[in-house]
C-alpha positions in Angstrom: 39.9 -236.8 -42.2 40.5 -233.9 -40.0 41.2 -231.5 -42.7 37.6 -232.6 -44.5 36.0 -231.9 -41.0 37.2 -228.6 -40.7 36.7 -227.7 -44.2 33.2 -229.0 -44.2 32.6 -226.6 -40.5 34.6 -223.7 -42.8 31.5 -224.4 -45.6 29.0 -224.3 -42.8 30.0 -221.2 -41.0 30.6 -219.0 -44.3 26.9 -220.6 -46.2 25.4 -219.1 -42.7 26.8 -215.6 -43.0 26.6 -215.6 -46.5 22.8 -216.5 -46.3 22.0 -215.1 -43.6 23.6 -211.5 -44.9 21.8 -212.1 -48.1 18.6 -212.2 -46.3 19.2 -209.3 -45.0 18.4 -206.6 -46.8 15.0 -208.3 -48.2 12.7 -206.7 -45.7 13.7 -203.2 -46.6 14.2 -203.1 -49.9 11.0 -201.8 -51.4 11.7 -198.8 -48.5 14.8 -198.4 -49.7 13.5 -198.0 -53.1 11.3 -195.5 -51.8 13.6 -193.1 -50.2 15.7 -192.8 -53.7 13.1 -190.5 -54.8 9.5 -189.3 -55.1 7.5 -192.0 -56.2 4.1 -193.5 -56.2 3.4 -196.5 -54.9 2.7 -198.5 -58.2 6.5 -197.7 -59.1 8.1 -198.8 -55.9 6.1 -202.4 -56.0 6.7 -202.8 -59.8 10.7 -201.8 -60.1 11.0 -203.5 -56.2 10.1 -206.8 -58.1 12.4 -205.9 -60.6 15.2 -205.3 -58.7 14.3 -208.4 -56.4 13.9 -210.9 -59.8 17.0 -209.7 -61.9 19.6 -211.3 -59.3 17.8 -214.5 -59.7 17.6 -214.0 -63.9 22.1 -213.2 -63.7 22.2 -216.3 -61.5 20.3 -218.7 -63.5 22.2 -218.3 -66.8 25.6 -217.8 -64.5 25.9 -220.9 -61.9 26.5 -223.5 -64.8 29.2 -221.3 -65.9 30.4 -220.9 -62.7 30.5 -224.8 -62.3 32.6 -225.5 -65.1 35.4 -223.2 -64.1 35.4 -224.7 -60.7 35.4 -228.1 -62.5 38.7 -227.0 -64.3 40.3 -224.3 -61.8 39.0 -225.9 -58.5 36.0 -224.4 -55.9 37.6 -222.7 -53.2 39.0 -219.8 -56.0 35.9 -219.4 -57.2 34.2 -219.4 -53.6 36.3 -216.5 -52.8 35.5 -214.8 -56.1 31.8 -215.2 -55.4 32.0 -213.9 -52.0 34.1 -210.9 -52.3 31.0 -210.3 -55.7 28.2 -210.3 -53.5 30.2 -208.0 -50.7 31.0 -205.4 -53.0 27.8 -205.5 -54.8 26.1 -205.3 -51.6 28.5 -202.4 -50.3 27.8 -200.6 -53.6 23.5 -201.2 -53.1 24.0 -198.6 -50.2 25.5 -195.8 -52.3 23.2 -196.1 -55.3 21.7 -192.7 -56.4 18.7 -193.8 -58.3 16.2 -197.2 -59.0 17.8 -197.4 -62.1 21.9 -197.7 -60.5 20.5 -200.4 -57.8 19.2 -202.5 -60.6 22.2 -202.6 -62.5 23.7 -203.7 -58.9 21.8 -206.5 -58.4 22.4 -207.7 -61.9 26.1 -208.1 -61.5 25.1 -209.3 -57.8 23.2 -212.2 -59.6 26.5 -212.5 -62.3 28.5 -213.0 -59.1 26.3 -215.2 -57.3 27.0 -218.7 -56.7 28.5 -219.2 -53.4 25.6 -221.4 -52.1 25.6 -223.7 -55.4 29.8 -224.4 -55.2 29.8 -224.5 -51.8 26.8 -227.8 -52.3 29.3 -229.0 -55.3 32.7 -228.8 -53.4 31.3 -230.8 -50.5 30.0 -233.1 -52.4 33.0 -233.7 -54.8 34.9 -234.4 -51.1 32.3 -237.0 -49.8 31.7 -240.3 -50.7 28.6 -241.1 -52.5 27.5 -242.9 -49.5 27.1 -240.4 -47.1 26.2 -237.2 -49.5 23.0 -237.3 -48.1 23.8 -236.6 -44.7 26.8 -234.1 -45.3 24.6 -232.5 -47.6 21.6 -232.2 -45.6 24.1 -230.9 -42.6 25.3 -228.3 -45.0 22.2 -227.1 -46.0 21.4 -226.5 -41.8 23.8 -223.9 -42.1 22.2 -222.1 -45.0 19.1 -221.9 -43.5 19.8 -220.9 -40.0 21.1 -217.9 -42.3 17.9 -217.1 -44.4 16.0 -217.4 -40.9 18.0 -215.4 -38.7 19.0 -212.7 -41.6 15.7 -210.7 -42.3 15.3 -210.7 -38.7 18.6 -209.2 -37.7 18.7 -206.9 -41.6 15.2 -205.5 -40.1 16.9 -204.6 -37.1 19.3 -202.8 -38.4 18.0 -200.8 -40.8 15.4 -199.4 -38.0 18.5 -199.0 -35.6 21.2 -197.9 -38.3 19.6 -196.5 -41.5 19.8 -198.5 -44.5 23.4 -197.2 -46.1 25.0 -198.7 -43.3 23.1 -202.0 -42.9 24.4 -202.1 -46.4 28.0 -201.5 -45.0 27.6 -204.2 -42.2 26.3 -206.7 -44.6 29.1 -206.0 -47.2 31.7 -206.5 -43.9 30.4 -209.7 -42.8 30.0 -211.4 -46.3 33.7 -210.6 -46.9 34.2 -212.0 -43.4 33.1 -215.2 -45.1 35.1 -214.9 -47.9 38.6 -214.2 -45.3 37.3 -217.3 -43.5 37.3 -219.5 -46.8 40.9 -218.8 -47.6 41.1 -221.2 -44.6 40.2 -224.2 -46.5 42.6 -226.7 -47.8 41.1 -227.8 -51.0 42.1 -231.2 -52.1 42.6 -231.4 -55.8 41.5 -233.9 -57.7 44.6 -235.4 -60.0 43.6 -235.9 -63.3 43.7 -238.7 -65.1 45.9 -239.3 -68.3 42.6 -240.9 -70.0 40.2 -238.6 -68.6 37.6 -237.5 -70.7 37.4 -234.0 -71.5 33.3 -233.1 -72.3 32.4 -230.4 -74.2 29.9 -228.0 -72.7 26.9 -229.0 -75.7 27.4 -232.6 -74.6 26.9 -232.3 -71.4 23.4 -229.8 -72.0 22.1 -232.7 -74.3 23.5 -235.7 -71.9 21.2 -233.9 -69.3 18.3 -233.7 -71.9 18.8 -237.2 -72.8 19.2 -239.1 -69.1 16.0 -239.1 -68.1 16.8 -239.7 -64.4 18.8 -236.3 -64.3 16.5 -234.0 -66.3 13.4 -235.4 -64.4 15.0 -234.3 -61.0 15.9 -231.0 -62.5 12.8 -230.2 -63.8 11.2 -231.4 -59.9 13.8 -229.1 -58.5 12.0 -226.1 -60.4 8.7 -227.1 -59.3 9.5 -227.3 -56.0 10.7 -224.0 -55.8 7.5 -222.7 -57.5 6.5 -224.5 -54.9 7.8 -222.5 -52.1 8.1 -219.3 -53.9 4.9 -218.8 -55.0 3.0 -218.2 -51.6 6.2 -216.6 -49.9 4.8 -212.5 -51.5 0.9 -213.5 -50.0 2.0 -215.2 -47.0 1.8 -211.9 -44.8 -2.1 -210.7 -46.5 -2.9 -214.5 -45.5 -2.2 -214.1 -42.0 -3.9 -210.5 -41.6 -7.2 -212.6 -42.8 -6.7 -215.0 -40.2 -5.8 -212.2 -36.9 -7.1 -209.4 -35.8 -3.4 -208.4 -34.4 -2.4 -205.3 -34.9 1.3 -206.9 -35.2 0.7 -208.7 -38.4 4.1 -208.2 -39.9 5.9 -210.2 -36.5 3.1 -213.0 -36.7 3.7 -213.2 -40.6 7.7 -213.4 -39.8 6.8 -215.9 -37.3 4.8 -217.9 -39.9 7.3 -217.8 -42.0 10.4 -218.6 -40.3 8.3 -221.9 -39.0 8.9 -223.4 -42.5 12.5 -223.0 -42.2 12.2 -224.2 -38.3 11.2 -227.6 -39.4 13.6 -227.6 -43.0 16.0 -227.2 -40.2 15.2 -230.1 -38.2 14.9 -232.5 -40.5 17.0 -231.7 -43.7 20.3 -234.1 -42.1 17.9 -236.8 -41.2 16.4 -236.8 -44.5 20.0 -236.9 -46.1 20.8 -240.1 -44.2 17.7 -242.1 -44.6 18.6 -241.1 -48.5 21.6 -242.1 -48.0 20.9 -245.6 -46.1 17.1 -246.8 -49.1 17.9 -244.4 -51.9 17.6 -241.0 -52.5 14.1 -241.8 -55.1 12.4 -243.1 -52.6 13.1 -240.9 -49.9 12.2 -238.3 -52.7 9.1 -239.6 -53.1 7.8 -240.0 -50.0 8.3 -236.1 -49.3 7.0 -235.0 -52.5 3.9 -236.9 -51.0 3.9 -235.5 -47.4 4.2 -231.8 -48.9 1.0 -232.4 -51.2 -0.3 -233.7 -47.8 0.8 -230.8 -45.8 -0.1 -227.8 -48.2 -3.5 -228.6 -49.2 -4.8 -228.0 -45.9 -3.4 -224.2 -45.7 -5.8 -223.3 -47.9 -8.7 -224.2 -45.1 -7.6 -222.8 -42.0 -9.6 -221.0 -40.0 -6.8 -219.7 -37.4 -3.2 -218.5 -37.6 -2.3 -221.4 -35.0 -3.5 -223.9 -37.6 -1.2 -222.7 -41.0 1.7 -222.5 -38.2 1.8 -225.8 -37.4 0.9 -226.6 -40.8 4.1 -224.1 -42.5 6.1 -226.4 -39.9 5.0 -229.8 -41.3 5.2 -228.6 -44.6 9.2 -227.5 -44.0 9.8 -230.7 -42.6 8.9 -232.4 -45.9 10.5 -229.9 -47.5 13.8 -229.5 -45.9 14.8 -233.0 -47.2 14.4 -232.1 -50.8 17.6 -229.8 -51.3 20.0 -232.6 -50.3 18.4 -235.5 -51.6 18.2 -233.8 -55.3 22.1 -232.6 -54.9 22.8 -236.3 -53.3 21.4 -238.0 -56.4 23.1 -235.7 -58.6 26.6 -236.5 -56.9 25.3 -240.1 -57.2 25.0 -240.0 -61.4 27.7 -236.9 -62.6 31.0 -237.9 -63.0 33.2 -236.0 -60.6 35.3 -234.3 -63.5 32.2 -232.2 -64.3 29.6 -232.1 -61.4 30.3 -228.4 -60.6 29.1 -227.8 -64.6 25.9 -230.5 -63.9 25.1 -228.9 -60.3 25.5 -225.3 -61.6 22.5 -226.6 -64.5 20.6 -227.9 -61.2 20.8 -224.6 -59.9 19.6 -223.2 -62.5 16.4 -225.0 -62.3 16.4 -224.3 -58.8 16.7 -220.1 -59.7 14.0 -220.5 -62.7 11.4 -221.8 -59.8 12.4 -219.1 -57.7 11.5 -216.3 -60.3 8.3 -218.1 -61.9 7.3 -218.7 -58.0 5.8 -215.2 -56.9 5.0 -214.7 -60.3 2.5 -217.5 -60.6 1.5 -217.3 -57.1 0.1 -213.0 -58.1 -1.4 -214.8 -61.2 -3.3 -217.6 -59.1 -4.4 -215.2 -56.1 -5.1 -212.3 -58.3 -7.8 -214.7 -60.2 -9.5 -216.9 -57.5 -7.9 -215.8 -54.3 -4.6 -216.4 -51.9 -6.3 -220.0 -50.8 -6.2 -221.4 -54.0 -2.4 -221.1 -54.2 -1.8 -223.5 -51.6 -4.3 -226.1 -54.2 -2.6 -225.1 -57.3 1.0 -225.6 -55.2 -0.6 -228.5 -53.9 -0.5 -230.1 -57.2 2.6 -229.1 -58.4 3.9 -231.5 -55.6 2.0 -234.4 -57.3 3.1 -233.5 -60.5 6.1 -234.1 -59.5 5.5 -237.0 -57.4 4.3 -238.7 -61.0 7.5 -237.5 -62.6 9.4 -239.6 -60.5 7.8 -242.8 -60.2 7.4 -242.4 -64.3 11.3 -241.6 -64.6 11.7 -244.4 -61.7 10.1 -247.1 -63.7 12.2 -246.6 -66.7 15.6 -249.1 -67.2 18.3 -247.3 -65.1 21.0 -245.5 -67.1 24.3 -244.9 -67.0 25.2 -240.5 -67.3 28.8 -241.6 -69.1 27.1 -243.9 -71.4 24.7 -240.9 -72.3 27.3 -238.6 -73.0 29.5 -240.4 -74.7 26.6 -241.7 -77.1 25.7 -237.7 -77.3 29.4 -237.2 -78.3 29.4 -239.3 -80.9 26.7 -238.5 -82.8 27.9 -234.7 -82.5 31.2 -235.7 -84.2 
């Protein structure tokens, strides 16, 4: 017990740095794209969404792979692995030479990233299915104290540093993270005799054919459109709403109150989950964030979408662990690195179509329409689950083994 308890404060501490130092080079990275040359400013937005997409595009085709490997090898090697990735790709993002070099960068940053995904997998292959929720939903505080904290302090000191060495003191304290993983004592699971090895096609068409599974997956993807797709418009939203001449604090401000309240309520969330049942608990916040981002759309002061980002988080911050929770409820333990890494791939596809969609929607009837259009992505989903819900319950080794055998 006390070797899981520090483990699980090792996970914590490292997902915080390692977000958090993520996070930071995000508010200067169209600048930074800027001072690599002479270029207008149609070229810095368009190749700064590039280079901001393409991580997301490596990761998505790369965390199932990195799942499986941890399945076979363990997590904490591949924890390391990712860590030391994302430090020297980070590290090598401050010497690049042109747009072209820091692309390529944050392509192999994306090959390499997966920390956040095997650090959700590892801790839930060393918890009981009966309190995933709340470990879970703990795990994920640490995570986003990171993302709030790291633009913050990665604006900082880029104005106080310059960027190549903000680049440098990222790189350091991501590889930090990866020194303070070698701490862990990873218990390994002992395999046995009659285990069933599953080949990576059965496990993509058990996923297809469980609906349970590929239901929350495809919610998972929504709900990051969700959250992505306003994230690019939040700060031209605010300057409608102020006449502040500080728009880009008050839009930080609006922002990090999203992540305030995922942060206050993303353990609590876990636990209810874990005490009625992850679906339900599911549910009910796929409800309150229809309830809570309709409104955003028809404020008529800053204070109002403030409080209203804040409620909104608070539904939100629940989702994360409940969808990881249910998926360490249904995978078998031999492959739920391989089923999670699919999960986060979901998660990665919402994340790129999210500011895509969100352009697409504003750039036609205007930024308040985003928060409709999101709106109702949320009750999309909400119907996906009480459909899936509804159905008899099944059984994930029933469905692959069926899938095996008519493969063979």
């Amino acid at each position: 017990m006390e070797r899981q308890k520090k483990n699980f404060l090792i996970i914590i501490i490292s997902n915080f740095l390692v977000a958090g130092s993520t996070t930071m080079i995000m508010p200067f990275l169209s600048l930074y794209i800027e001072s690599l040359g002479n270029f207008s400013e149609e070229y810095v937005q368009r190749w700064a969404g590039l280079v901001f997409g393409v991580t997301f595009v490596a990761a998505l085709f790369m965390s199932p792979i990195w799942g499986r490997i941890a399945d076979k090898y363990g997590y904490k090697p591949i924890l390391i692995i990712n860590c030391f990735g994302i430090a020297t790709s980070i590290f090598l993002m401050g010497t690049a030479e042109s747009v072209h070099e820091l692309f390529f960068i944050r392509l192999f940053m994306g090959v390499v990233t997966g920390f956040i995904p095997t650090s959700l997998a590892f801790v839930s292959s060393q918890t009981s299915k009966e309190t995933a929720g709340k470990t879970l939903g703990t795990l994920q505080m640490g995570s986003v104290s990171g993302t709030l904290f790291g633009p913050v302090i990665g604006g900082l000191m880029a104005d106080t540093f310059g960027f190549t060495y903000t680049f440098l003191i990222t790189s350091g304290v991501i590889a930090l993270a990866a020194l303070i993983v070698v701490g862990i004592k990873e218990v390994k699971r002992v395999k046995h005799k009659d285990a069933h090895v599953y080949a990576r096609k059965t496990i993509i068409q058990g996923i297809f054919h469980h609906r349970l599974l590929f239901n929350v997956m495809i919610i998972t993807a929504l709900i990051q459109i969700g959250n992505f797709s306003i994230q690019p418009l939040l700060s031209l939203y605010v300057a409608h709403l102020t006449d502040s001449t500080q728009v880009a604090l008050l839009a930080g401000i609006t922002f990090s109150a999203t992540g305030v309240g995922n942060l206050l309520f993303a353990r609590r969330w876990g636990r209810l989950g874990d005490q009625i049942g992850y679906e339900k608990v599911l549910t009910f916040l796929l409800i309150l964030a229809f309830v809570f981002i309709i409104p955003q759309a028809f404020v008529t002061e800053l204070w109002q979408l403030m409080i209203l980002r804040l409620l909104f988080g608070i539904a939100v911050g629940g989702m994360i662990p409940t969808t990881t929770a249910l998926m360490r409820r249904e995978a078998p333990i031999e492959i739920q690195g391989e089923v999670m890494g699919y999960n986060t791939s979901f998660r990665f596809l919402g994340n790129i179509i999210g500011p895509m969609f969100g352009g697409i929607v504003s750039g036609f009837i205007g930024i308040p329409a985003v928060f409709i259009v999101t709106g109702s992505l949320f009750l999309i989903s909400f119907i996906f689950l009480k459909y899936t819900t509804a159905k008899p319950e099944q059984d994930f080794e029933d469905v692959l083994l069926e899938q095996e055998l008519k493969s063979s």
